[in-house]
C-alpha positions, 0 to 999 in steps of 0.5 A: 601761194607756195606749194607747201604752204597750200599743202599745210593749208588744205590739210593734204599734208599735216605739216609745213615741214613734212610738205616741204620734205615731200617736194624735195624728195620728188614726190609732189609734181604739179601739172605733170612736171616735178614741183618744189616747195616754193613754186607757186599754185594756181586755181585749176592745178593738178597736184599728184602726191606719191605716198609709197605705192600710192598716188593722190591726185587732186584739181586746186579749187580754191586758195586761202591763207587760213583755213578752218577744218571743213572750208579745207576740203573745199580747196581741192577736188579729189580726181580718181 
């Protein structure tokens, strides 16, 4: 699955769009590397998201092409 689509899925990010600005912007990296928004994700990824002067930090748990609102926060783990 593509990272933005994973993104807008799991409701990290609200919009595909937005998802997709953030991975140009360099802003999202996966596994430590710098990701862009057609690289593909796996079950057991570590996503870093930068939002300002914070970073969100989660392990990919699950992929699903249609989410519904509580199914989402099951697709990924929140690590500190």
């Amino acid at each position: 699955m593509r990272l933005d689509k994973y993104l807008k899925n799991s409701r990290i990010i609200k919009r595909r769009t937005v998802a997709k600005e953030a991975c140009e912007g360099g802003r999202v990296s996966i596994n430590g590397k710098v990701a862009k928004a057609g690289t593909a994700v796996e079950i057991g990824d570590i996503i870093e998201i930068r939002f300002g002067d914070r970073i969100f930090k989660a392990e990919i748990t699950a992929l699903a092409e249609h989410a519904t609102k509580d199914s989402a926060k099951e697709m990924y783990k929140t690590i500190v």
